[in-house]
C-alpha positions as CSV (number, residue, x, y, z in Angstrom):
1,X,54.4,103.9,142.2
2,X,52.3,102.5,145.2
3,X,48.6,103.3,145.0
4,X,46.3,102.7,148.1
5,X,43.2,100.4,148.5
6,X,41.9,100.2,151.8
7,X,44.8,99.1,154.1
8,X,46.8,97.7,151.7
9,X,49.3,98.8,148.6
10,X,49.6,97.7,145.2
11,X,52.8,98.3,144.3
12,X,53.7,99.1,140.6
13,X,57.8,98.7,139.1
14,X,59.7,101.7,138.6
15,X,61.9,102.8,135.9
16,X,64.4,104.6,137.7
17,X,64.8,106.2,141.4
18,X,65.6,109.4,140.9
19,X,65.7,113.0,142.3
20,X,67.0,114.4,145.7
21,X,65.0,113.8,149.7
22,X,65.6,114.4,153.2
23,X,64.2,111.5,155.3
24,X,62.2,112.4,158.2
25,X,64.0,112.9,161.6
26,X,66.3,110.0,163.2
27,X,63.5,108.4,165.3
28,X,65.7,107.0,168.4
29,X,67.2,110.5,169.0
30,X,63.6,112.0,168.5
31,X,62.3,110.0,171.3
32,X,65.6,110.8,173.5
33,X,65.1,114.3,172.8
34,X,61.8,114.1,174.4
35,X,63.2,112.0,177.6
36,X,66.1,114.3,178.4
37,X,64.5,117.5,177.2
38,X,61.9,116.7,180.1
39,X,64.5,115.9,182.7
40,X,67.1,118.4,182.3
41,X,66.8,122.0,183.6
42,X,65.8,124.7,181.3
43,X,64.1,124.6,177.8
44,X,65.4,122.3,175.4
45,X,64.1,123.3,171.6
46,X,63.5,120.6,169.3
47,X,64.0,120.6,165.8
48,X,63.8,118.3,163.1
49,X,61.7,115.6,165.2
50,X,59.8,112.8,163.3
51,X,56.2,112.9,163.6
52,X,55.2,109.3,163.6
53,X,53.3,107.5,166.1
54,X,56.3,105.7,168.0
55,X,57.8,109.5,169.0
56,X,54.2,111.1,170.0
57,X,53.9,108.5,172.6
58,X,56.8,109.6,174.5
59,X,55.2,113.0,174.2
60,X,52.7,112.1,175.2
61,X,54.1,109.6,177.9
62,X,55.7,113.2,179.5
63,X,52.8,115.1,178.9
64,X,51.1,113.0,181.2
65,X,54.0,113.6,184.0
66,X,53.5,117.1,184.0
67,X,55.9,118.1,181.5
68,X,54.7,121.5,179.1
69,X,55.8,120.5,175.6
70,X,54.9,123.2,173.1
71,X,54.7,122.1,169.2
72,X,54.5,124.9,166.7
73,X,54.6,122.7,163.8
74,X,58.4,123.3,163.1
75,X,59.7,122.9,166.7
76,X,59.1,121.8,170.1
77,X,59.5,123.3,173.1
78,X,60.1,121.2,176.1
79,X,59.7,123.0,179.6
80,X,61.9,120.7,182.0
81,X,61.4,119.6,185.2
82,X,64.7,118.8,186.6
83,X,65.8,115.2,187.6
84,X,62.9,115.0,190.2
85,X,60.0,116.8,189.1
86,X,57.9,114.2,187.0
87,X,54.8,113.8,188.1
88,X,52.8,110.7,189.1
89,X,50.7,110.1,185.7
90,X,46.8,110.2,186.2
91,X,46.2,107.3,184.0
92,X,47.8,104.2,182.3
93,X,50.8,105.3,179.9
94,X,50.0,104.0,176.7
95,X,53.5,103.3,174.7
96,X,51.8,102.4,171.4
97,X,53.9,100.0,169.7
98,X,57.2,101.6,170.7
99,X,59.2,99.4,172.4
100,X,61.7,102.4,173.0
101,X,59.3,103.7,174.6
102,X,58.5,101.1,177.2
103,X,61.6,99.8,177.5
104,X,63.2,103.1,178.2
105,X,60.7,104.6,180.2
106,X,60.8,101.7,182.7
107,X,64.4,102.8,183.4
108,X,63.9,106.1,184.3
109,X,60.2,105.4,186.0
110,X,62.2,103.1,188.3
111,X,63.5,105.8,190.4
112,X,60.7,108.0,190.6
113,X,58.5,108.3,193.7
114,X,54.9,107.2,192.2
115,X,53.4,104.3,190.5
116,X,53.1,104.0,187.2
117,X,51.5,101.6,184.8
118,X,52.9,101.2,181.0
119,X,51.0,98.9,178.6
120,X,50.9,99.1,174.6
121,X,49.1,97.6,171.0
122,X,48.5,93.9,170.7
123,X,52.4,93.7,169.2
124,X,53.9,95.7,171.9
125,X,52.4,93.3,174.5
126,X,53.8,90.6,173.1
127,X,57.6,91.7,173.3
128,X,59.8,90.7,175.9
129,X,60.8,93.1,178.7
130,X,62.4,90.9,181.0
131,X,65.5,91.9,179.4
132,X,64.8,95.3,181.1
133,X,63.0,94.5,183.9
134,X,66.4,92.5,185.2
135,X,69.3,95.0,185.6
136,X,66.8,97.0,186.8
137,X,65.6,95.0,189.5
138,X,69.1,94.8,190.4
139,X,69.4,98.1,190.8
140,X,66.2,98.1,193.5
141,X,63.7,98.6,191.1
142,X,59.9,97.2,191.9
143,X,58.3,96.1,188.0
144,X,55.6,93.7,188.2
145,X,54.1,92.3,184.5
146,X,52.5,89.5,182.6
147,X,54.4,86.2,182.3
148,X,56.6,86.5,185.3
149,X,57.7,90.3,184.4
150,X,58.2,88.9,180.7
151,X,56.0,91.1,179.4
152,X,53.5,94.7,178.9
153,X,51.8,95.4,180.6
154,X,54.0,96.8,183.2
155,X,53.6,98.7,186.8
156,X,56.6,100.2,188.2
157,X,56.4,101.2,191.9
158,X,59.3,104.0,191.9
159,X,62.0,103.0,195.1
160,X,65.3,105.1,195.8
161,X,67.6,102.8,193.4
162,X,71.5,101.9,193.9
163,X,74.1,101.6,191.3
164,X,75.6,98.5,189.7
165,X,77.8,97.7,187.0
166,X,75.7,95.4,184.7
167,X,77.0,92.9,181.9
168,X,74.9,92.8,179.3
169,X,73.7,89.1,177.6
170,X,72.4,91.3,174.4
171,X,73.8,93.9,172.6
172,X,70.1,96.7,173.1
173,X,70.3,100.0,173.4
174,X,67.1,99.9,174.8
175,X,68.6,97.6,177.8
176,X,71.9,100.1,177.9
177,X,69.5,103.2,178.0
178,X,67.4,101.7,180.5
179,X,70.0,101.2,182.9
180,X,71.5,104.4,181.9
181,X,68.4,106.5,182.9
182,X,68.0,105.0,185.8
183,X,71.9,105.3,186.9
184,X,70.8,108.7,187.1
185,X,69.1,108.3,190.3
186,X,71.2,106.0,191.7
187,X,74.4,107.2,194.1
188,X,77.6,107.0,192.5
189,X,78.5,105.2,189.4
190,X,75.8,102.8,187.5
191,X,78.2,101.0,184.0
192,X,76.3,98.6,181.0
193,X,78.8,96.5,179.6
194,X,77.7,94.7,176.0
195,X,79.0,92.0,173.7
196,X,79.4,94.1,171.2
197,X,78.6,98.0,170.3
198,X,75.2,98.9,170.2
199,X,74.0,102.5,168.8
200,X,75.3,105.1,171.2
201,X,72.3,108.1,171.0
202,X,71.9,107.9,174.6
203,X,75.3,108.2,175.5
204,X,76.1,111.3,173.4
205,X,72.8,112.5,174.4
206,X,73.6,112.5,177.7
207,X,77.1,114.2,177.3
208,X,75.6,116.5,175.4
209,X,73.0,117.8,178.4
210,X,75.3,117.4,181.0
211,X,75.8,114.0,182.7
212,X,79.1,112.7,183.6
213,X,79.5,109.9,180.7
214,X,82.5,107.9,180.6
215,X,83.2,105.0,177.8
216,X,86.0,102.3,178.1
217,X,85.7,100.1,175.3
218,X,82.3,98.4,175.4
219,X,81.5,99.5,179.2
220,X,79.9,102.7,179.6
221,X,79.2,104.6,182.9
222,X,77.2,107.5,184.4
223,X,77.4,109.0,187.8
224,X,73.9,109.3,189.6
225,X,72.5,112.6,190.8
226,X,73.8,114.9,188.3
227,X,71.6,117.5,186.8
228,X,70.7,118.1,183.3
229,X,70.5,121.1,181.3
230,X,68.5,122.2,178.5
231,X,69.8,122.0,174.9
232,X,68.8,123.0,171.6
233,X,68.9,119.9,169.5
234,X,68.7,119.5,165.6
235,X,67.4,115.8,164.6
236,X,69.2,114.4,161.8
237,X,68.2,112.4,159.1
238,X,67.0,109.1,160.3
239,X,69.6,106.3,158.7
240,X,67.1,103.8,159.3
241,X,64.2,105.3,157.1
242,X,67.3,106.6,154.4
243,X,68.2,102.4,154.0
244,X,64.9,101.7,152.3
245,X,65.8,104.5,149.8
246,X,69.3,103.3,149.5
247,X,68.6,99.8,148.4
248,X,65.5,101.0,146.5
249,X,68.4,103.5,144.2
250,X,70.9,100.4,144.2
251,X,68.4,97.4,143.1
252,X,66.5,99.7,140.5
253,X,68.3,100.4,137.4
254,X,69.0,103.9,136.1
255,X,68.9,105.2,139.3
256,X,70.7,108.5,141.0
257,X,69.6,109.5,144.4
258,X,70.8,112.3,146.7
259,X,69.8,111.8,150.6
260,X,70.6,114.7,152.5
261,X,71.1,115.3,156.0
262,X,71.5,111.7,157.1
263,X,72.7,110.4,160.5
264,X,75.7,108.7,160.1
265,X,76.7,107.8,163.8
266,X,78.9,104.6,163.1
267,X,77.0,102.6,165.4
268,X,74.0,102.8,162.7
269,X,75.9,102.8,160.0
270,X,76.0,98.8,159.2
271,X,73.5,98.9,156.9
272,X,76.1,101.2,154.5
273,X,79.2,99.0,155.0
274,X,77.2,95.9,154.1
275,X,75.2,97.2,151.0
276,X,79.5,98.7,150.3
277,X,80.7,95.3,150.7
278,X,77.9,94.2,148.1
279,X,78.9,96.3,145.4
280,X,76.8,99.4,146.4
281,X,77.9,102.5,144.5
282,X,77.0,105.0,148.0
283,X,79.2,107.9,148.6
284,X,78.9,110.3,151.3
285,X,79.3,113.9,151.0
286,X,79.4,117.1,153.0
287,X,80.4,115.3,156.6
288,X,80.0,117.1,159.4
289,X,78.5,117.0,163.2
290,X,75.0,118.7,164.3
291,X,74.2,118.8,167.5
292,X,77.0,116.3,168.4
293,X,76.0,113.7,165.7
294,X,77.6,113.1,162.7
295,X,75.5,113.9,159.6
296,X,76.1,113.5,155.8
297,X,74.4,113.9,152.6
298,X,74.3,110.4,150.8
299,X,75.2,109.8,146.8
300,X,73.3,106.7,145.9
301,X,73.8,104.8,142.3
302,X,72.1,101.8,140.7
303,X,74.5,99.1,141.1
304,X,74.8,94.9,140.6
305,X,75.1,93.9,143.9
306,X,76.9,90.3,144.9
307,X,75.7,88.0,148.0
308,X,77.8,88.2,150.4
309,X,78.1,86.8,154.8
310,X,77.2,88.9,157.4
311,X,77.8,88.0,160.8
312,X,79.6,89.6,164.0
313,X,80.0,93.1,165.0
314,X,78.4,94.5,162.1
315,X,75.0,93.0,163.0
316,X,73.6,95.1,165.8
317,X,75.1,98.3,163.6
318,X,72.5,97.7,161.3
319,X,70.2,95.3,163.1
320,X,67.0,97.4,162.6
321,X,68.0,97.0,159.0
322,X,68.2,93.9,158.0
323,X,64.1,93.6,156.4
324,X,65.6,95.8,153.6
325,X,68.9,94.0,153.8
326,X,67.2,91.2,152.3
327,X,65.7,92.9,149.8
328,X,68.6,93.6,148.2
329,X,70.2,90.0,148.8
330,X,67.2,88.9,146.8
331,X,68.6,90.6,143.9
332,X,72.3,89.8,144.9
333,X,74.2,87.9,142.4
334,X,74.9,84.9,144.5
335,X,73.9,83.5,148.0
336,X,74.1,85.8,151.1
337,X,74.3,84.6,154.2
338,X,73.0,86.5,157.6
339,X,74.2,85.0,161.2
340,X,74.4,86.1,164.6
341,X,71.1,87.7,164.3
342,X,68.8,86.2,166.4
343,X,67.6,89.7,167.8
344,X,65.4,90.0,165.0
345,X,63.5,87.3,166.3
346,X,61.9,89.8,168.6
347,X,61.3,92.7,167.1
348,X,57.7,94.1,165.8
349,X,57.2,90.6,164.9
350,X,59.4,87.7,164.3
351,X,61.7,89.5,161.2
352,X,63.6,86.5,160.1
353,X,60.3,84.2,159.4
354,X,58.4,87.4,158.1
355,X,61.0,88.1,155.7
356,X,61.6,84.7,154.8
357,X,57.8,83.9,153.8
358,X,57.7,87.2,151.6
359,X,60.9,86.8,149.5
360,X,59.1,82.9,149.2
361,X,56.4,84.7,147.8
362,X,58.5,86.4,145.6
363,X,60.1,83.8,144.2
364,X,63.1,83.9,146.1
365,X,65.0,80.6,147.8
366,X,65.2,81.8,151.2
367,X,65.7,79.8,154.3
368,X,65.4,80.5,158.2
369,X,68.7,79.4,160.2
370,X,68.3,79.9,164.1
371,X,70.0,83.3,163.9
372,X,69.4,84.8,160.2
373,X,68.9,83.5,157.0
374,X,70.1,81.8,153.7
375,X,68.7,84.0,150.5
376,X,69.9,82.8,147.1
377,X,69.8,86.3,145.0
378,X,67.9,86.2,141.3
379,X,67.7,88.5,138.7
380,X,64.1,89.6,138.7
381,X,61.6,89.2,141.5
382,X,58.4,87.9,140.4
383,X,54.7,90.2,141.4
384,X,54.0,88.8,144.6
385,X,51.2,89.9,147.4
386,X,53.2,90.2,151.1
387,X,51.9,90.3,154.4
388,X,53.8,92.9,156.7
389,X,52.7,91.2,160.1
390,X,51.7,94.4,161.6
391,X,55.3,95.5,161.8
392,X,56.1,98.9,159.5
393,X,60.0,97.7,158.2
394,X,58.4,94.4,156.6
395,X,55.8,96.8,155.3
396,X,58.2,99.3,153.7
397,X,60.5,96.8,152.7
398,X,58.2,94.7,150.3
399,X,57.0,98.3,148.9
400,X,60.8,98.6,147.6
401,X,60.6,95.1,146.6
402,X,57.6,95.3,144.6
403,X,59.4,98.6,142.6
404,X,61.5,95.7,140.8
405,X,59.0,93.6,139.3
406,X,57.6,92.5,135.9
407,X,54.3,93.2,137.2
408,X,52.1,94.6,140.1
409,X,52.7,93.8,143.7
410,X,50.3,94.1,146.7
411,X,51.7,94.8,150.3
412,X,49.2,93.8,153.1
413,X,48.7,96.3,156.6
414,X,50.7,99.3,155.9
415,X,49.2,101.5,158.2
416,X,51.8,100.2,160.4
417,X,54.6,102.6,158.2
418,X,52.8,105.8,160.5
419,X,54.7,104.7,163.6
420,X,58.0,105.8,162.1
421,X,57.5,106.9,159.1
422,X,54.4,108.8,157.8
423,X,55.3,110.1,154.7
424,X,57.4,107.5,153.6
425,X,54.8,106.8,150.3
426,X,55.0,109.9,149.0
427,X,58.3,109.9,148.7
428,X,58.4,107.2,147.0
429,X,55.5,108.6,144.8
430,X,58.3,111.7,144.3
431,X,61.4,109.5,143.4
432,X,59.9,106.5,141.9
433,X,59.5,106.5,137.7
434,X,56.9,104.1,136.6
């Protein structure tokens, strides 16, 4: 059980993970809620979103636009303003360190007819938009930032925008979205194609309020001008936040965990057919679909788990995973290898280096590879101290690592873990035996 000096944890081993949770709500839908809610006609009512500091900055971000969003502490209440009724924001938008935020926004502040100006924390600025800033440009967007439009912050001068069908260099649904948002204000038909299946939220999203959406394949399409209409939405568990939970009930012994209400939208659920392929007792139970998302309550038992390769179209199904991933390859029987990965070079920080230094610390053999990582699995990690790198996975990840040791372990920067996932030490404090 973690106990908290100043902005760090030390984290003490636990005898067993047991009991039954529901994770906070899934954090990408939260944050689409909040975009489309505020675009469509009508009142869209919110429950289920997750309070962390990523989501409140879109809140916050439409707030500023002139968008009423009522909170009563359960539920929000968006007021929307229609496809073209967002107003030019007063000051600079501040995305935090939400890169969904930023990178999302600047799609659908392309075609509005004001200027605005998106910036973020010291992480956030360091990120690269260019990836964004491209299709959209293409589509007759004006975006003008640091490093030749590499990076935050940003000013968008909003232009009438036309439609294109764009091929995709990385599988993002922040790029997809992007280009998706701002296809609705382009004439006729705006398409994203990708190498390979990113997480589809926006898409269903979008279906799900109204816009014409149309998927062949790996291409997917909207038709410009279309307006949206208000929706009740129910946020499922986030799958994301539910992995560190799921390794932490597979790598400590005489564990039994029940997860319930959990997103389980296949193109998030990587992270469960990997940790299957290692040997992961994880059933799910009670499938259904919630506000056109899948949802299941997940069956987790304390398992050996073997190393195994991960590469291909698994990768960006799990991609914001792959922190805790390693975790559990640490304690693999075995060597697991990770390829095809180089996308978590430029996340919150750099996640393959970060990860790699911490398992080090651990007492792991790990190694960097261009794209991923080599980690040769042990049978007991040793008390380490880890430095999270300002980035709240790495901090969360280490936490569950340090539930497996001889000894105590301390986590560095944790205050980070708020932007996604504010209560995730007290569930740990509920679950975790010591």
């Amino acid at each position: 059980m973690p106990e908290e000096v100043s902005d760090k944890y030390i984290v003490k081993p636990s005898k067993g993970i047991t009991g039954e949770i529901a994770v906070p709500g899934d954090k990408s839908i939260s944050h689409r809620s909040i975009i489309l809610g505020a675009i469509a006609e009508g009142v869209t009512t919110v429950k289920g979103f997750l309070r962390g500091e990523d989501n409140f900055a879109t809140l916050n971000a439409f707030s500023s636009m002139g968008v009423r969003i009522d909170d009563d502490g359960t539920a929000l209440k968006i007021h929307g303003v229609g496809l073209n009724g967002l107003k030019e924001p007063e000051d600079v938008i501040d995305c935090g360190n939400s890169g969904t935020t930023m990178r999302i926004l600047s799609g659908l502040l392309a075609g509005q007819p004001f200027l605005s100006v998106l910036t973020g924390d010291k992480y956030l600025r360091r990120r690269p938009m260019k990836r964004v800033i491209k299709p959209l440009s293409m589509m007759g967007g004006e975006i003008i930032g640091r490093s030749g439009g590499e990076k935050a912050p940003l000013a968008i001068i909003g232009k009438k925008l036309k439609s294109i069908s764009y091929e995709s260099p990385v599988s993002s649904a922040q790029v997809k979205s992007a280009v998706l948002l701002a296809g609705l204000y382009a004439d006729g038909e705006t398409s994203v194609k990708e190498p390979q299946l990113s997480r589809d939220h926006s898409e269903r999203m979008l279906k799900y309020f109204g816009a014409d959406i149309k998927r062949s394949g790996l291409e997917v399409s909207v038709s410009g001008n279309k307006a949206l209409s208000g929706r009740d939405i129910t946020v499922p568990g986030d799958i994301s936040s539910a992995a560190f939970f799921i390794v932490a009930a597979l790598i400590v012994p005489g564990s039994k965990l029940l997860i319930r209400n959990v997103g389980v939208n296949p193109t998030r659920t990587g992270v469960i057919d990997i940790l299957l392929k290692m040997g992961g007792n994880i059933q799910l139970q009670n499938q259904r679909k919630v506000s056109g998302e899948p949802v299941a309550d997940i069956l987790v038992i304390s398992s050996p788990l073997k190393g195994v390769e991960i590469s291909g179209d698994v990768v960006p199904r799990a991609i914001d995973e792959f922190p805790i991933i390693s975790v559990a390859a640490a304690l693999a029987e075995g060597v697991t290898v990770i390829s095809d990965a180089h996308e978590l070079r430029v996340k919150e920080t750099d996640r393959i280096s970060a990860m790699v230094v911490n398992l080090k610390a651990a007492g792991v053999q790990a190694e960097e590879k261009d794209d991923g990582m080599v980690i040769h699995g042990i049978s007991k990690l040793s008390s380490f101290n880890a430095e999270s790198f300002g980035d709240h996975r790495i901090a969360m990840s280490m936490i569950i690592a340090g539930l497996t040791t001889s000894g105590s372990s301390t986590v560095k920067e944790i205050s980070s873990i708020s932007t996604s996932f504010p209560d995730f030490l007290s569930l740990i404090r509920k679950v975790s035996a010591v």
